[in-house]
C-alpha positions in Angstrom: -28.3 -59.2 20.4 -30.9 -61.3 17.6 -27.8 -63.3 17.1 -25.4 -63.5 20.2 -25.2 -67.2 19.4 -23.9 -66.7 15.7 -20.5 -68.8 15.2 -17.3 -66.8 15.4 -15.9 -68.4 12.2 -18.9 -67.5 10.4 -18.5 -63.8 11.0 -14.8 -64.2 10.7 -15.7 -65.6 7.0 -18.5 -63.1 6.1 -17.3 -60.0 7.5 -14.2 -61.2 5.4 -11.8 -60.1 8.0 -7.7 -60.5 7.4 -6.7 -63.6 8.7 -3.2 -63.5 11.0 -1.3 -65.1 13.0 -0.4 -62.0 15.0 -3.4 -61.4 16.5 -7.2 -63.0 16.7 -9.3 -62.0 13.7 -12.4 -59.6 14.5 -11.8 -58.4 18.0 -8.7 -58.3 19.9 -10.3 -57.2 23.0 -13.2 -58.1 24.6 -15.5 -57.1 28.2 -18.2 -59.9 29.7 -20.2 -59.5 32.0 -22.3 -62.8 34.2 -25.0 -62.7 36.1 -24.0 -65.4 39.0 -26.6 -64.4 41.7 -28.7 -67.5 41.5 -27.0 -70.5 42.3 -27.2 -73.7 40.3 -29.1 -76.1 42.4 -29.3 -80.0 41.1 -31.2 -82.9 43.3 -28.5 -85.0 45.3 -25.4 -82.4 44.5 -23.4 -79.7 45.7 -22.4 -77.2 42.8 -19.5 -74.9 43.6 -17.7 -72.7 40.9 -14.7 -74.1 39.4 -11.7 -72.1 38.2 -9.5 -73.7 35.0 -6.2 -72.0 34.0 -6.0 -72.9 30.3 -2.4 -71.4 30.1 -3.6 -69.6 27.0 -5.4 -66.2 26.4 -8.5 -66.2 24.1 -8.1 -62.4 23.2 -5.1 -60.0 23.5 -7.1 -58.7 26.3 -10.3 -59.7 28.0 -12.1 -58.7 31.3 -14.7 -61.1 32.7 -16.9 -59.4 35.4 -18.8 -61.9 37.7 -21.8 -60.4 39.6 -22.8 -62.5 43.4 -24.7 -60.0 44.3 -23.2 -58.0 47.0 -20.3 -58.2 45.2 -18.5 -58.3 41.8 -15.5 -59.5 41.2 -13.1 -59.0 38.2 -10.7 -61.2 36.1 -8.3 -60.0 33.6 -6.7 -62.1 31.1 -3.8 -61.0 28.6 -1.6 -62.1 26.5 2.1 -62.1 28.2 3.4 -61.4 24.6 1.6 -58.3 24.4 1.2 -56.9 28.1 2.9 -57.7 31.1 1.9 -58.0 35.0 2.5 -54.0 35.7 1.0 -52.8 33.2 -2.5 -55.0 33.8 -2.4 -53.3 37.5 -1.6 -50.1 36.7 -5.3 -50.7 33.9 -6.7 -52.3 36.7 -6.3 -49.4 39.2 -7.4 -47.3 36.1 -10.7 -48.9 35.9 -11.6 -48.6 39.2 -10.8 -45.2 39.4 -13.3 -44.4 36.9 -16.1 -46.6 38.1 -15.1 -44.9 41.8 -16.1 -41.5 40.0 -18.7 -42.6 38.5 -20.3 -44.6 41.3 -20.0 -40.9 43.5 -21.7 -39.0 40.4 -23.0 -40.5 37.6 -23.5 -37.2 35.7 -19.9 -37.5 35.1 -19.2 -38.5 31.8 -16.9 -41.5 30.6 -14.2 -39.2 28.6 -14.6 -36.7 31.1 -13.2 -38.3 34.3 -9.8 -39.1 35.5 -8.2 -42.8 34.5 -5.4 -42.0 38.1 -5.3 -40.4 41.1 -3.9 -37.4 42.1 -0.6 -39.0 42.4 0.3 -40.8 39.5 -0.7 -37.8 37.8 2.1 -36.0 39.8 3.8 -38.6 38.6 3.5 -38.3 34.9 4.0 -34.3 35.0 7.1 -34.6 36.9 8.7 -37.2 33.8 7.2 -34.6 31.6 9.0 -31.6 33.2 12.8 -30.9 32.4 14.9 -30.5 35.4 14.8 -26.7 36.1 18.4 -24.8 35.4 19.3 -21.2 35.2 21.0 -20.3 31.4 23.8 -17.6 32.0 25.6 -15.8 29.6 25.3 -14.6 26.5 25.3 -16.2 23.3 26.6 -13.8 20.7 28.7 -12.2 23.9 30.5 -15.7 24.2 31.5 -15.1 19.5 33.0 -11.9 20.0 35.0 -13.1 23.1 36.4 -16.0 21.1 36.8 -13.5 17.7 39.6 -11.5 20.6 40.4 -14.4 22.5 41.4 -16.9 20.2 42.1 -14.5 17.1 44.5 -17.6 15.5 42.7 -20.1 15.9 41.3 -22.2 13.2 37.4 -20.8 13.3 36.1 -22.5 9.9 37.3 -25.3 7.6 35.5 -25.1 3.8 37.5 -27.6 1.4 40.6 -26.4 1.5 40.1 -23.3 2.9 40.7 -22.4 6.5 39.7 -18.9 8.3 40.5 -18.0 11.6 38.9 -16.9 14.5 40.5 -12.9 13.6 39.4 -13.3 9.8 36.2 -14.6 10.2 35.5 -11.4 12.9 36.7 -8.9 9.5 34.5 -11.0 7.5 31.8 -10.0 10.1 32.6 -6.4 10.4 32.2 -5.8 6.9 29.1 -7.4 6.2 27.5 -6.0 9.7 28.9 -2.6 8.2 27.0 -3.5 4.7 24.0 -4.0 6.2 23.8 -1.2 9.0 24.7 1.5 6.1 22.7 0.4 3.0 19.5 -0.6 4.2 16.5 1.2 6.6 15.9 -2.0 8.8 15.7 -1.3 12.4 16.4 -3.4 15.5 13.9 -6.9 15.6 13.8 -6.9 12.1 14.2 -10.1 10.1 17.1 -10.6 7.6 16.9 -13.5 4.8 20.4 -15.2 4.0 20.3 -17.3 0.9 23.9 -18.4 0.5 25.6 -22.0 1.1 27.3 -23.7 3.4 30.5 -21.9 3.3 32.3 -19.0 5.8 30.6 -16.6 3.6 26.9 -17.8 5.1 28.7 -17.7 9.0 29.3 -14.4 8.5 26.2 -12.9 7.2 24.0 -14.8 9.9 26.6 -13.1 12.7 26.4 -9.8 11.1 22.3 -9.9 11.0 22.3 -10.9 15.0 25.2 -8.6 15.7 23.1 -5.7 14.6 20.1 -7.2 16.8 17.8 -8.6 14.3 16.8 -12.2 13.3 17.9 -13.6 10.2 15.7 -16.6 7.9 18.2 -18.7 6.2 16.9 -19.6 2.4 19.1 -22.7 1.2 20.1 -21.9 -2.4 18.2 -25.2 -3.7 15.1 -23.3 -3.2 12.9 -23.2 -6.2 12.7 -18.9 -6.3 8.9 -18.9 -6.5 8.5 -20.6 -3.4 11.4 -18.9 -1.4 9.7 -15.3 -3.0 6.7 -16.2 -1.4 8.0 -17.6 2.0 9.7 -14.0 2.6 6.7 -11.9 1.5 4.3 -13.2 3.9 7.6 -13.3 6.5 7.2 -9.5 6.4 10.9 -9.9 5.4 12.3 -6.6 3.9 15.9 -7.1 3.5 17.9 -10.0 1.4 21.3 -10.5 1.8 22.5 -13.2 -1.0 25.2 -14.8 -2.7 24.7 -14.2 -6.5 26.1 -16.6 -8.5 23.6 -19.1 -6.1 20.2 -16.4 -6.0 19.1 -15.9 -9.3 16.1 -14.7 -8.4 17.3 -12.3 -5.7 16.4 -9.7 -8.7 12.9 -10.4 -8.1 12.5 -9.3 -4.5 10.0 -6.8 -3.9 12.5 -5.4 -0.6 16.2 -4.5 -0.6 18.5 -7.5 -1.9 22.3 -6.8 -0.9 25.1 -8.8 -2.9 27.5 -9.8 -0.3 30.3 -9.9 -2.2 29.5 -5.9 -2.2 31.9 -3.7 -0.6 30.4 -1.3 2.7 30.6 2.7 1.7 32.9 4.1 4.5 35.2 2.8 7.1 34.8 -1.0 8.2 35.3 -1.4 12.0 33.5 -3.7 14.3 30.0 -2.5 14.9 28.4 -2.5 18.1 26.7 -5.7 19.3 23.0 -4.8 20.2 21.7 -6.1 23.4 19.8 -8.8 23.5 16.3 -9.2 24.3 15.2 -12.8 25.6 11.9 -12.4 23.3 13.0 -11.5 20.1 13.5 -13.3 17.0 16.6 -14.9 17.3 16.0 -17.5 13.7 13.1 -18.3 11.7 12.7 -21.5 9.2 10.0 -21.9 6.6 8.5 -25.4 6.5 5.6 -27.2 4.2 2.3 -26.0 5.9 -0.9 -28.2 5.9 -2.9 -25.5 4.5 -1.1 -25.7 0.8 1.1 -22.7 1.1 4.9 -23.1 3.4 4.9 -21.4 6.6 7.5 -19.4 8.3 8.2 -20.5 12.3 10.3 -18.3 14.8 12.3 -19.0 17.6 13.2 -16.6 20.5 16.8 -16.2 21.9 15.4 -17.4 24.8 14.7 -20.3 23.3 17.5 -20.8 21.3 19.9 -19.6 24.2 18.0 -22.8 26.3 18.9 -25.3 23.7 22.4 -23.7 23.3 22.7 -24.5 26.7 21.9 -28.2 26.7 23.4 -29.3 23.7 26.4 -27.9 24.3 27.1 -28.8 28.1 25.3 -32.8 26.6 28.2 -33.1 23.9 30.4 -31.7 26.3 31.8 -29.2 23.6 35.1 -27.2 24.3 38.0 -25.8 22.4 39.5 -29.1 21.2 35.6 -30.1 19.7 35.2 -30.5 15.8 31.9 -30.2 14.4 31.1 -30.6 11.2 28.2 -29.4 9.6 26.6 -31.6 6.4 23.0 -30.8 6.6 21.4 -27.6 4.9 21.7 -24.1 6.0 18.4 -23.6 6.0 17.9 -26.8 8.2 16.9 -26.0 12.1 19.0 -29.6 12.9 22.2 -27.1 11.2 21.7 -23.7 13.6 22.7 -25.1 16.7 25.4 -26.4 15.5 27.1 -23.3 14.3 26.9 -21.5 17.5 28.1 -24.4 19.6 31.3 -24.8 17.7 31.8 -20.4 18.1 30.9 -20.0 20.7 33.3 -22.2 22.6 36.4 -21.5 20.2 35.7 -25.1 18.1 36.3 -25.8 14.7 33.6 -25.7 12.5 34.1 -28.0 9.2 31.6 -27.8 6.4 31.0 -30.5 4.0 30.9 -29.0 0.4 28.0 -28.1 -1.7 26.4 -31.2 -4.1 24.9 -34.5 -3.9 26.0 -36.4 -0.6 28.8 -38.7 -0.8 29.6 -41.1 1.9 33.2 -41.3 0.9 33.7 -37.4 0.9 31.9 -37.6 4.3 34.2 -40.5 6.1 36.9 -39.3 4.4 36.3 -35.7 5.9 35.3 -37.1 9.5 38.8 -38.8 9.4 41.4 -36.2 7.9 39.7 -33.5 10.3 39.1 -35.7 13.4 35.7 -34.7 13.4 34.5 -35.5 17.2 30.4 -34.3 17.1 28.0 -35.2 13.8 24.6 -34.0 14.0 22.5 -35.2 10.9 19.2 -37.0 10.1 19.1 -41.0 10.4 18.8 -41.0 6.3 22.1 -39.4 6.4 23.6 -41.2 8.7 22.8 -44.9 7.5 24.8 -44.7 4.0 28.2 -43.9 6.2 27.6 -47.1 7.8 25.8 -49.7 5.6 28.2 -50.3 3.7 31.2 -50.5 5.9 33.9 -52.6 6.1 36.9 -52.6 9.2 39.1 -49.8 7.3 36.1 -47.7 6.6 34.7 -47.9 10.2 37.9 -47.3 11.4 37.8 -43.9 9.8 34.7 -43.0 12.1 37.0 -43.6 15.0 37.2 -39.6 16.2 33.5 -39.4 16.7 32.3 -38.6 20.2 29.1 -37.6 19.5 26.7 -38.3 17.3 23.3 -36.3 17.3 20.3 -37.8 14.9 17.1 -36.2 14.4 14.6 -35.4 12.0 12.7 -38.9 11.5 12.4 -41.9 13.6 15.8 -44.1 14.0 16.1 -47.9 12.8 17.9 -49.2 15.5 18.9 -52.6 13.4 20.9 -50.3 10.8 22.7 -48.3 13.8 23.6 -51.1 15.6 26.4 -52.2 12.9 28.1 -49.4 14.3 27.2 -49.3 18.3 28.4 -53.1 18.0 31.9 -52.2 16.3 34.9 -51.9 18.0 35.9 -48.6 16.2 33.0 -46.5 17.9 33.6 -44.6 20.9 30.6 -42.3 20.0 27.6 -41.7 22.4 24.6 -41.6 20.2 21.6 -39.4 20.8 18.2 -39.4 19.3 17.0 -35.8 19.2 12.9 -34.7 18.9 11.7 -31.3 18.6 9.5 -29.3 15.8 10.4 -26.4 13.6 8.0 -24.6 15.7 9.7 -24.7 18.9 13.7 -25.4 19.5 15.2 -28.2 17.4 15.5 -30.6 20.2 12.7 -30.5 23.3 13.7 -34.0 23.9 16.6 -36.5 23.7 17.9 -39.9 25.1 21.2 -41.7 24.8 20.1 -44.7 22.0 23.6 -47.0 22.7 22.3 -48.4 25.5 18.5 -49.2 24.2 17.7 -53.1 24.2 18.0 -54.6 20.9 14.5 -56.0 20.6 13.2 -52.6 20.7 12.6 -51.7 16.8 13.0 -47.9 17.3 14.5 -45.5 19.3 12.4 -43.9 21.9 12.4 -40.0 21.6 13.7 -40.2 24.9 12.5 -37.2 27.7 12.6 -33.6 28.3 15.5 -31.0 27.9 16.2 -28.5 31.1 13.3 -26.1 31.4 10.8 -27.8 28.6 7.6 -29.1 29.4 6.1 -31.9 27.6 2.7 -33.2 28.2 1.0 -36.5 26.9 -2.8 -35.6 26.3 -6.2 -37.0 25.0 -8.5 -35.5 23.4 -10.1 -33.6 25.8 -6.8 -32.4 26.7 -6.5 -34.3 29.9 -3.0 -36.1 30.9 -3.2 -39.8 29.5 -1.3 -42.3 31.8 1.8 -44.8 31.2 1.5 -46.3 28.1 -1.3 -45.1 26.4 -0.7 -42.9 23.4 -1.6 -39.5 23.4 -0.9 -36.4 21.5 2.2 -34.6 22.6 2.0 -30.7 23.8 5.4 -28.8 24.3 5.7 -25.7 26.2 8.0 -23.8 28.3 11.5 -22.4 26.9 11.2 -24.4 23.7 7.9 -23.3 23.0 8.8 -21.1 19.2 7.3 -17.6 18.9 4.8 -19.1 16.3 3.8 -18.1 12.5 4.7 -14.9 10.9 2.7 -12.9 8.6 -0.2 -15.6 9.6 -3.3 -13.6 12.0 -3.6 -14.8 15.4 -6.7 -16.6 15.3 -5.2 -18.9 12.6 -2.4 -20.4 14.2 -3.0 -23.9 14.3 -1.0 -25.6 16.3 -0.3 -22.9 19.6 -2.8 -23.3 21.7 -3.7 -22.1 25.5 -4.1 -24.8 28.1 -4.9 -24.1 31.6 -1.0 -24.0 32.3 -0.4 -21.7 29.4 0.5 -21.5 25.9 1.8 -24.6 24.4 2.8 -26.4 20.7 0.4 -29.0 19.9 2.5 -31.0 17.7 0.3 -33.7 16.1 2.5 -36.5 16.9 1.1 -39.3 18.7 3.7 -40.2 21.6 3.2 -42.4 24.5 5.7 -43.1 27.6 6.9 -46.1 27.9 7.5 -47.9 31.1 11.5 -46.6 31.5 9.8 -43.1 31.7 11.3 -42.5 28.0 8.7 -41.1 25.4 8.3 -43.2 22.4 7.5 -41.7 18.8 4.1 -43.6 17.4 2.8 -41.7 14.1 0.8 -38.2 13.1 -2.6 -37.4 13.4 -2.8 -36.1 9.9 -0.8 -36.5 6.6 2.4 -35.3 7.5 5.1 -37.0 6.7 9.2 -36.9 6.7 11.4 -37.0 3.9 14.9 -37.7 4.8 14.2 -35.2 7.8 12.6 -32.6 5.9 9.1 -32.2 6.5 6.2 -32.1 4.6 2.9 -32.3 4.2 0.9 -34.0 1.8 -1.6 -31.2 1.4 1.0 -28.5 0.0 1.9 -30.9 -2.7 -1.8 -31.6 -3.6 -2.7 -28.1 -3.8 0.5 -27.5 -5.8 -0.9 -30.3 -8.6 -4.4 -28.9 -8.2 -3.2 -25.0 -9.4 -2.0 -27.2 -12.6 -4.2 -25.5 -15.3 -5.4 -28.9 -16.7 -5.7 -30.2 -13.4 -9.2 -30.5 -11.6 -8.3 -32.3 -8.2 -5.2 -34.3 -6.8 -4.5 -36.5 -3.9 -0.7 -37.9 -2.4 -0.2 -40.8 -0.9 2.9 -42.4 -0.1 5.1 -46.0 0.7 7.3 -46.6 3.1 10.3 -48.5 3.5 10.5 -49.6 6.9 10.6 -46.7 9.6 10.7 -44.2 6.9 9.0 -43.1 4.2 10.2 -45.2 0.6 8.4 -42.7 -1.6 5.3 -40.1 -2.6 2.5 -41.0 -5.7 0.2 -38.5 -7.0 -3.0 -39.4 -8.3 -4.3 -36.9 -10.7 -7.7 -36.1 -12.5 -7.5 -33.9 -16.1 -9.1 -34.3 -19.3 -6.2 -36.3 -20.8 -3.2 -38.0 -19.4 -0.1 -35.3 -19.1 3.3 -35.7 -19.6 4.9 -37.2 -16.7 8.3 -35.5 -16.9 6.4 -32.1 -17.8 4.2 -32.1 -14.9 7.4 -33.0 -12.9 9.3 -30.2 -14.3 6.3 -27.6 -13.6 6.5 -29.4 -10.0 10.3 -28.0 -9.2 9.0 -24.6 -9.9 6.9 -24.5 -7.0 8.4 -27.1 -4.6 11.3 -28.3 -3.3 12.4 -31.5 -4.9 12.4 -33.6 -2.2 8.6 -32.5 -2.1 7.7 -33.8 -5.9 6.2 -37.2 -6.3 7.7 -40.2 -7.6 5.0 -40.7 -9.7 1.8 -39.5 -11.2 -1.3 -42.0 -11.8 -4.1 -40.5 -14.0 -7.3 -41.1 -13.4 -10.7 -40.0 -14.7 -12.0 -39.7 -11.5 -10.8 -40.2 -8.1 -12.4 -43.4 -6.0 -14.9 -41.6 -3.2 -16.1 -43.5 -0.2 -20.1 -43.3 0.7 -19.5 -40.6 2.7 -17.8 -38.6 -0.6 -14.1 -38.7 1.1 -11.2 -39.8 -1.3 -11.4 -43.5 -0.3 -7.7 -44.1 -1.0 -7.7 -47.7 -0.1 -9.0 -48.1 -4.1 -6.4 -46.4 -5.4 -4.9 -48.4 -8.1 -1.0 -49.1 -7.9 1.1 -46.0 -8.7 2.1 -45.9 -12.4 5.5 -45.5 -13.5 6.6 -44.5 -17.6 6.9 -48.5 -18.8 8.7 -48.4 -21.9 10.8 -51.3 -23.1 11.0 -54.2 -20.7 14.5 -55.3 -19.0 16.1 -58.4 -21.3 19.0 -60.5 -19.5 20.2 -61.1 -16.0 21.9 -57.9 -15.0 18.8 -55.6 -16.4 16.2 -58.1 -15.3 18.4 -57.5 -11.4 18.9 -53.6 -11.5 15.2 -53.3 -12.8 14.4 -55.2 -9.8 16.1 -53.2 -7.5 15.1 -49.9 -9.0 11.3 -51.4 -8.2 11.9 -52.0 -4.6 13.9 -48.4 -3.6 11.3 -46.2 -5.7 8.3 -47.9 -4.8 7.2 -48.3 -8.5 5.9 -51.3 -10.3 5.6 -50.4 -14.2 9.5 -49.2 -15.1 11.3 -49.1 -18.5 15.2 -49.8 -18.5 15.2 -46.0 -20.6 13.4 -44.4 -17.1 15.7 -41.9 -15.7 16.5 -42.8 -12.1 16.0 -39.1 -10.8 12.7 -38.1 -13.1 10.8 -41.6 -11.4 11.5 -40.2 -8.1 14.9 -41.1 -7.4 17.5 -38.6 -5.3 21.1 -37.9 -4.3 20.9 -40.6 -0.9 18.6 -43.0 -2.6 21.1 -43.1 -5.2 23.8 -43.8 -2.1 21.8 -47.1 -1.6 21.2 -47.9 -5.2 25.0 -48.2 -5.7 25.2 -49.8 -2.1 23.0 -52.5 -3.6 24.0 -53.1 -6.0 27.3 -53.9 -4.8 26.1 -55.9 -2.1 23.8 -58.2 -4.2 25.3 -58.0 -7.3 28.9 -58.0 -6.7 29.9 -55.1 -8.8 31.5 -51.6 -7.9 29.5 -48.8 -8.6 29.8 -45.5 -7.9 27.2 -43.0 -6.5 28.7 -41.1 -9.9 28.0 -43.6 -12.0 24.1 -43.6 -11.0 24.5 -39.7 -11.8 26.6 -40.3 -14.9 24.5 -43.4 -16.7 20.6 -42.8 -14.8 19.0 -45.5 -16.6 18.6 -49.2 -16.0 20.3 -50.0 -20.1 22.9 -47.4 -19.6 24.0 -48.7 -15.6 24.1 -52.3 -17.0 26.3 -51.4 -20.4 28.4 -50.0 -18.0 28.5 -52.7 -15.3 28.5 -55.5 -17.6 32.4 -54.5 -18.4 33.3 -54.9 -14.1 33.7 -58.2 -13.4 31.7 -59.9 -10.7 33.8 -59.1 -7.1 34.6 -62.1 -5.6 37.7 -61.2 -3.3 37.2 -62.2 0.2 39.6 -58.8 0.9 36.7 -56.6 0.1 33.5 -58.1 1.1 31.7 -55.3 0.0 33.6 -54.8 -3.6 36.0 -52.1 -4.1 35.9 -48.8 -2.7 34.0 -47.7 -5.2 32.5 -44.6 -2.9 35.8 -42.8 -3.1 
């Protein structure tokens, strides 16, 4: 305390502190405590304390403790921007609380005591606890009803193909029939599927549960390294795959099946094996934080829980259409193809390729689609840039489902506000590791200043508990990290040994998820989605983690180390830059290249920054605050307006500063949806139509404007976004 008395501004100026107007610079909280025991006594006067409400607050948050002796009283003061009157007593009671403990034992230590009483902590594990329902039936039970029940129905839609409810059951029989007579596997045994979205893919994941085992669906995109490894430390022994899209089925060290092969014997519908509510009913593989993927199961149980909820939520029947436009190999997609069976739905794939907004309106409109599930990234290019006519084509929606990555309630509100929307809209939380959604809330209803959508709170039987550190519950408001359990809780790793299965852990209530997401509850009771605990990110709902990628750069022969870091673009995450040490710099689009053998692509970097050595902090961590600004491949500078604008835009969607009107859009880090809003742009602020093709077709910045300098500017006030250039 040598220099208590030193001037705020002072420290403010050599501690060299950022200055803004959000906030106070240095602290933004702050404890006092006075001594007031002996009175101020002056010859001739009476002295008396004197209160003064300065209508402003010094600090976000301040508490002023005034000691008379026998008795200490308390003043808080907050800022009514930041905090308001119910939260500062429910603090207040907190406080005491703890100096209540401590007062009866001081032993007891700080982090070790309760911040609430015995019941508000009822309190918060009651808005933690799904209401408690019992899930009848049975799931592949209620297929094969519908496959005799509803034999002519329309089952699947797949472009211009239909199959009905009867042919997709033969379709069934004859793989199930493949499978049973050309491979040893035995009941709980797990089945890859590496085929696309098509009825082919149905069938082959209804065959593997028909027989009673679990099935791992491989999307076709996968480079074959990675997917090769992902199934050997699955313990996976059987592959059932489409070959012209598994070209490295050929390489599996089990039993690969063609499924365009033909059964030996009679085909007739095989036996449906009971279920058992703990056995693998799917598993997905997703990025792992140790530098290799990892492989999560989840039970029937499980599965049959969220079945439950979703479908009785969407209110799902006969008359529903679903369509399905995410990856097979997705855990968002799974649900989806079981609620539309089992109820006798239609189920309408959107085709293979890059994502078209057009294809996908056009589709929701000519099939009367009523439920989309998707992730937000997907969802914003149907809507940004809408006019009436192509709103109007969303009309059929009743539901739509978005999960995977926080929601930007300012871009869904476009269409909440409109008058063609009669959808409910739900955001939808849950893990790979346990079921895809443990928790949901309605988001049409959410106040508009709020910035995000709150996760919302439990499913039926799923627990969810807020904790600190020391695992103890945290109260209202305060973040925490988030801890599932109950029937969403996923069967955990496979092929990975007990004691090294981060993330299930044993609490005194019993196993649980630890997720690594920091939530807190918000005053409505809802759960609200604040950031990670380590460097995990999502990419357009996929997720990944910034270790894999690092360790994939570091197995580079020429490279010694490697770190990832990324930008983001609002809620979401714009883009990922690798740093890099080697000897010499390397060839950007050859490390990139050697990249998509090992990873997925939405996994590779935008760009890669050598460096001779990598900045270290004094305690010899990566200090990645000096990190110089990520490089792209400058070759020759943009010349006139329309380059000088594109090379502009290309800057602010990839993230990059150094960029070359010969850079190819997709090798700097550019993909299929960022390309959606590169033509979106460029319509809106430029006033020409572009296609998502054309980005495709001419990927440069000198190749785009030759072709765009022959449109002329639009200016019609008929299409205020230009033409229909999206199809």
């Amino acid at each position: 305390m040598a220099r208590k008395d030193a001037p705020l501004d002072q420290l403010v100026a050599r501690l060299r502190c950022d200055r803004s107007l959000s906030r106070t610079p240095l602290v933004q909280a702050a404890f006092s405590h006075y001594d007031a025991q002996g009175e101020l006594a002056l010859p001739g006067c009476s002295v008396r304390p004197l209160e003064v409400e300065t209508g402003t607050a010094k600090f976000d948050f301040s508490l002023q403790l005034i000691d008379r002796g026998e008795r200490v009283t308390g003043y808080f003061e907050y800022a009514s921007d930041l905090f308001d009157e119910e939260r500062i007593q429910r603090i207040t009671r907190h406080y005491c609380t703890i100096l209540d403990q401590l007062v009866k034992d001081a032993s007891v230590a700080v982090g070790g005591s309760w911040l609430f009483g015995a019941t508000e902590r009822a309190e918060i594990a009651r808005l933690g606890r799904g209401v408690t329902v019992d899930v009848r039936g049975d799931l592949l039970a209620s297929i094969e009803h519908q496959f005799t029940h509803s034999g002519q129905r329309i089952a699947v839609v797949d472009g211009t193909e239909q199959t009905t409810y009867a042919e997709l059951a033969a379709h069934v029989n004859r793989i199930a029939a493949l499978l049973d007579s050309r491979t040893g596997r035995g009941e709980d045994a797990l089945v890859a599927v590496c085929a696309g979205r098509s009825c082919t893919w149905i069938a082959a994941v209804l065959a593997i549960l028909r027989l009673g085992c679990g099935y791992l669906p491989v999307d076709p995109q996968t480079p074959g390294k990675r997917a090769l490894q992902a199934l050997r430390e699955s313990g996976v022994g059987v592959l059932l795959y489409a070959a012209q899209e598994c070209e490295w089925a050929g390489s599996f060290e089990g039993r690969a099946l063609d499924l365009a092969l033909e059964p030996s014997g009679i085909v007739g519908a095989t036996t449906v094996r009971a279920s058992r509510p703990e056995r693998i009913f799917y598993a997905i593989t997703t990025s792992g934080s140790t530098g290799t993927p990892k492989t999560a199961a989840v039970s029937y149980r499980g599965f049959a829980n969220l079945h439950a909820w979703y479908c009785n939520a969407l209110s799902i029947n006969a008359d529903s259409r679903i369509l399905v436009a995410t990856s097979v190999a997705f855990d968002l997609t799974q649900k989806n193809l079981f609620a539309a069976l089992a109820n006798g739905a239609r189920l309408v794939l959107r085709s293979e390729g890059n994502f078209d907004p057009a294809e996908v309106r056009n589709l929701v409109e000519e099939q009367q689609i009523s439920v989309l599930n998707c992730t937000p990234s997907l969802f914003y290019p149907l809507i940004e840039s809408c006019n009436d006519a192509r709103f109007a084509q969303l009309a059929s929606l009743r539901h739509v489902v978005l999960g995977g990555e926080p929601i930007d309630l300012a871009k869904t509100k476009r269409w909440t506000d409109h008058r063609s929307c009669r959808a409910r809209m739900l955001n939808s939380y849950g893990p790979t590791e346990c079921t895809d959604v443990c928790a949901a809330c309605e988001i049409n209803t959410i106040a508009a200043l709020d910035a995000t959508a709150p996760i919302g709170r439990p499913i039926p039987n799923v627990v969810l508990r807020v904790l600190d550190s020391a695992r103890q519950l945290v109260p209202l408001g305060t973040p925490g990290e988030l801890y599932i359990s109950g029937a969403a809780l996923g069967l955990g790793y496979l092929g990975v040994p007990s004691t090294a299965r981060d993330g299930f852990v044993q609490l005194d209530s019993g196993r649980a998820y630890r997720t690594g997401d920091v939530v807190r509850y918000r005053w409505d009771g809802q759960l609200e989605f604040l950031g990670r605990l380590d460097n995990q990110i999502k990419v357009r709902g996929y997720r990944v983690n910034l270790e894999e990628v690092e360790a994939a750069l570091r197995k580079h022969p020429r490279i010694t180390d490697a770190v990832v870091t990324t930008t983001r673009t609002g809620e979401t995450v714009g883009a990922m830059h690798a740093y890099y040490v080697a000897d010499h710099e390397l060839d950007r689009s050859e490390l990139r290249y050697w990249l998509t053998d090992v990873l997925p692509r939405y996994m590779v970097p935008s760009s890669f920054t050598w460096m001779s050595a990598l900045p270290l902090t004094r305690s010899g961590k990566i200090d990645r605050l000096r990190l110089p600004e990520p490089r792209g491949e400058a070759r020759r500078a943009p010349r006139g307006d329309l380059e000088l604008a594109l090379h502009a835009l290309w800057q602010q969607l990839l993230g990059i500063t150094e960029l070359g009107v010969e850079d190819n859009f997709f090798n700097v880090g550019g993909h299929s949806l960022m390309a959606i809003r590169l033509a979106e742009e460029i319509e809106l602020k430029l006033r020409r139509a572009c296609r998502v093709a054309d980005v495709f077709e001419r990927p440069t910045i000198q190749e785009l404007a030759e072709l765009l300098n022959g449109r002329v500017p639009e200016t019609s006030a008929e299409h205020p976004f230009g033409q229909d250039a999206l199809g």
